[in-house]
N, C-alpha and C positions, 0 to 999 in steps of 0.2 A: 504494500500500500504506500500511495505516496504522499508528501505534503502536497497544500493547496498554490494554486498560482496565483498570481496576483490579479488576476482578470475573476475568478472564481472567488478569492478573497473569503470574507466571512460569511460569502453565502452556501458554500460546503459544510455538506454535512458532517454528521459526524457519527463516531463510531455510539457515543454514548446515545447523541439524538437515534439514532436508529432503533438501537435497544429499546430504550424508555419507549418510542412508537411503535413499536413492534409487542413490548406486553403489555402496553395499554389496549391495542387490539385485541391482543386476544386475550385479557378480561375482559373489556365491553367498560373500562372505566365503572366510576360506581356504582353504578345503579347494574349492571351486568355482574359483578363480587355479589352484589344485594340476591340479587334475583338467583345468581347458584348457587347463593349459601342459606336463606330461609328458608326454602322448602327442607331441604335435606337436612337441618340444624330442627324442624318441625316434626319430620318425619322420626328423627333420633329420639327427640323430649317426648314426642307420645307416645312413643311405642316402650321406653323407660316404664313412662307413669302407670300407662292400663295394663301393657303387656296384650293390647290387640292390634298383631298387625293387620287385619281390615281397616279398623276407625283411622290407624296414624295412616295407610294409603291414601283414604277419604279425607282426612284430614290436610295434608299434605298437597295433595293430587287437585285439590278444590282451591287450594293459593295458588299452586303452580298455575291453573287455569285462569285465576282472574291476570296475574302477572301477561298469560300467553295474550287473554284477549286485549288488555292495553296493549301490547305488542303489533298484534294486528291492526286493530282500530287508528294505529299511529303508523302503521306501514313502517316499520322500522325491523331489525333482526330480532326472529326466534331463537338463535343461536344459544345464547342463556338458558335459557328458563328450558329449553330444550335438555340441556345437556343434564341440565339437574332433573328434570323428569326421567330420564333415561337411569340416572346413577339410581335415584328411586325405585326403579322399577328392577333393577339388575338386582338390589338389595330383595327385595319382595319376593323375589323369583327362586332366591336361595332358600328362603324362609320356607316358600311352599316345599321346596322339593323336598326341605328335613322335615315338614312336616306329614307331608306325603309318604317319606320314608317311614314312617315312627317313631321321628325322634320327639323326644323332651321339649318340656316349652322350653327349659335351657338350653337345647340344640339348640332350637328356633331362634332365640335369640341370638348364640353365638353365628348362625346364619347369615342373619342380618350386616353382620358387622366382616363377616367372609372377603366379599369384593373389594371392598377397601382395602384389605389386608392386603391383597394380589396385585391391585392396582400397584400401591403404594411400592413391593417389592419388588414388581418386577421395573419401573418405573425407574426405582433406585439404580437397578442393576442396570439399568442401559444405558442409563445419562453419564452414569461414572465411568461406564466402559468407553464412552466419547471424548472422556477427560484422560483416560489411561491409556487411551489409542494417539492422544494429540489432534481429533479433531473433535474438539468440544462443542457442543450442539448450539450453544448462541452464537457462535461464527456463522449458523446457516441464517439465520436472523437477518446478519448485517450482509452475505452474500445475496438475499433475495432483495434485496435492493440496488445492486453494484451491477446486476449484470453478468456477474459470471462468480457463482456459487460456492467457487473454490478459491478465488484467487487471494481472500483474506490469510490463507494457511502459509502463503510465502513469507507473513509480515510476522515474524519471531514476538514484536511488543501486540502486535494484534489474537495473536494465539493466548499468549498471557491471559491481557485481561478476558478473554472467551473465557478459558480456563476458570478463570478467579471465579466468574459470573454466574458459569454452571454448577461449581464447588456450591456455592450462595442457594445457586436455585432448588440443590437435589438435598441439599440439607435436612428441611423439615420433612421429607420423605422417609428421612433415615430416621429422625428421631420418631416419626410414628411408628413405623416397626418395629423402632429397640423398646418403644414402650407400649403397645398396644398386642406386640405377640406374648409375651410373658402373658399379658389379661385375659387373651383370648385363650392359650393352653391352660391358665388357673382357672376359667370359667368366672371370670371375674366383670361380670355384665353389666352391674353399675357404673362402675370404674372406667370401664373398655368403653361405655356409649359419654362419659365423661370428658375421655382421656378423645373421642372422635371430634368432640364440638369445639375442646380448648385446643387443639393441635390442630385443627383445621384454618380456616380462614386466617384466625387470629396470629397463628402461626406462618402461615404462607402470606401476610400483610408484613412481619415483622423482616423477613428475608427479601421482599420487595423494598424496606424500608434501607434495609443493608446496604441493598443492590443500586440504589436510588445514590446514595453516601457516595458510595463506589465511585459512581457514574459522574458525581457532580464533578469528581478531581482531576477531571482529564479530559483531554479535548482530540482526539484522536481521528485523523482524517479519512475520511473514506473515499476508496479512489473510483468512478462511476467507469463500467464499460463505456467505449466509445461505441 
């Protein structure tokens, strides 16, 4: 990657503006954090409290809805509110099948909280392998803007902060695991749908806030295919 010319000046971008615009999109800013983390933070608190997962789908599935039809009503992206009815519905799916199996309302429960678990670890396991391969996955970030996908990986301080970013990003994925599988082999279900809501958003907000830090201390050029 190369420095800016003087004809481009400070209107090049930059490695960090890209980042920041790039997982602003794909949160959906805030009200898109709102809309994937209420239902499913819904879905968690009532299925805790009554222990029916019918009522917390209805429950749940009846926000998600009003959420989709502003959605619609406004011609704006489903995307959100989408992807959290889906994670809902993934969860529910496990639930039936242990209950379907014969298992325990404590299966049932530890069910529930299954998908996450997989998400979260296999998740870990790839973004780290992109950091221990040397192509660290926020480099594809700032390549789908440049023009040519790859050519960030020749810039040795560009690979860096990738690195730094994905280390940041894959984080609280790790720390759900390290604390959420111990809960899930003890059967430990209040704790585990606990240990879901505090380590969620609030966690994955506090690593964007990191990332943010990161981002403010450097001004790194990004070179535009011709």
């Amino acid at each position: 990657m190369t420095r800016s010319d003087p004809e481009r000046g400070s209107t090049q971008a930059t490695v960090e503006q890209v980042v920041r615009a790039q997982l602003a999109k794909a949160l959906g800013g805030r009200r898109g954090i709102v809309e994937s983390a209420v239902p499913t933070a819904l879905f968690t608190v009532c299925f805790l409290v009554t222990d029916q997962i019918r009522l917390s789908l209805i429950v749940s599935i009846a926000v998600t809805a009003v959420l989709l039809l502003v959605r619609v009503l406004q011609r704006s992206t489903t995307q959100f509110v989408l992807n959290a009815l889906f994670g809902i519905g993934i969860g529910a799916f496990f639930a039936y099948r242990a209950s379907q199996g014969g298992g325990s309302d404590e299966d049932v429960a530890r069910a529930v909280f299954t998908p996450g678990l997989i998400y979260n670890g296999v998740y870990a396991v790839v973004i780290i392998l992109t950091i221990l391969i040397g192509w660290p996955i926020i480099g594809f970030m700032v390549g789908s803007v440049t023009g040519d996908p790859t050519a960030w990986h020749q810039d040795r301080a560009m690979v860096r902060l990738c690195s730094q970013l994905t280390w940041i990003l894959v984080i609280p994925c790790v720390i759900r695991v390290a604390v959420q599988l111990p809960l899930w082999l003890d059967h430990q279900i209040g704790l585990l749908g606990a240990s879901k809501i505090v380590l969620g958003w609030p966690l994955q907000l506090a690593s964007f806030a990191v990332m943010g830090w990161l981002l403010s201390r450097n001004r790194t050029p990004v070179e535009l295919e011709d």
